[in-house]
N, C-alpha and C positions, 0 to 999 in steps of 0.2 A: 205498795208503791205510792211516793208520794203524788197531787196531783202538781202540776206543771203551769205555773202564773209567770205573766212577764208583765210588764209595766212597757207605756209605751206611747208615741204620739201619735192620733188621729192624722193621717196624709190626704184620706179620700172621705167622701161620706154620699158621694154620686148613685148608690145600689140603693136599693129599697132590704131594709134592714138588716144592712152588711155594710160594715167600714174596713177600712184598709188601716193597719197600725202599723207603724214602721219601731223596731223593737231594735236600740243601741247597744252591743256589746264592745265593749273597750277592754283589751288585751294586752299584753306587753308583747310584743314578736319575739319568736322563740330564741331565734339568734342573736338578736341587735338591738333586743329591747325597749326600743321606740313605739308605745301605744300606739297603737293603730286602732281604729275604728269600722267595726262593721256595722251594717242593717241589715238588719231582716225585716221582713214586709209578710205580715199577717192579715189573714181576713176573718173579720170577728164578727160574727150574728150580735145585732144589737134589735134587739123584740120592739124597743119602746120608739125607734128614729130619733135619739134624744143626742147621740153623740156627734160633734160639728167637725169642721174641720182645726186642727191646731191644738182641742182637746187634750190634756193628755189624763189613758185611760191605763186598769188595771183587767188584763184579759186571761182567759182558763182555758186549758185543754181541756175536749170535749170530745163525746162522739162522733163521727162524720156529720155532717148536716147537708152537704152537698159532694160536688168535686174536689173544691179545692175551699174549704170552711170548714176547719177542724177546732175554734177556738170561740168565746164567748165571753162579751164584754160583762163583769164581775161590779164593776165600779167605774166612776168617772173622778179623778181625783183631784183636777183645776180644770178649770175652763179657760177656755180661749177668751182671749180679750178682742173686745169686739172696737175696733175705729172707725 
């Protein structure tokens, strides 16, 4: 079984080493074909507190770590531009 990576933007980073990644899937709608867009919203243990807000990160399924923190930030692949 492969393991399971999504790519994805940093939305939150308010928890103490746990961020929120909002993960884009773009589809074509079965019927009518018009891409639509979904998010999914992931909570990724990140060890170091290094990931910010706007970030966008590379995160892995993982074994439970809590309730609801089943995934782990792998990489950080750009950073947020700071103004």
């Amino acid at each position: 079984m492969a393991i399971k990576e999504r790519v994805g933007v940093v939305v939150s980073d308010k928890m103490e080493k746990t961020v929120v990644v909002a993960v884009e899937n773009r589809a074509p709608h079965p019927k009518y074909g018009k891409i639509v867009v979904q998010t999914r919203r992931y909570k990724a243990h990140d060890e170091a507190n290094e990931c910010k807000e706007g970030d966008r990160v590379r995160i892995q399924e993982t074994r439970p770590l809590s309730r609801t923190k089943r995934w782990v930030v792998k990489e950080i692949l750009s950073s947020a531009t700071t103004s």
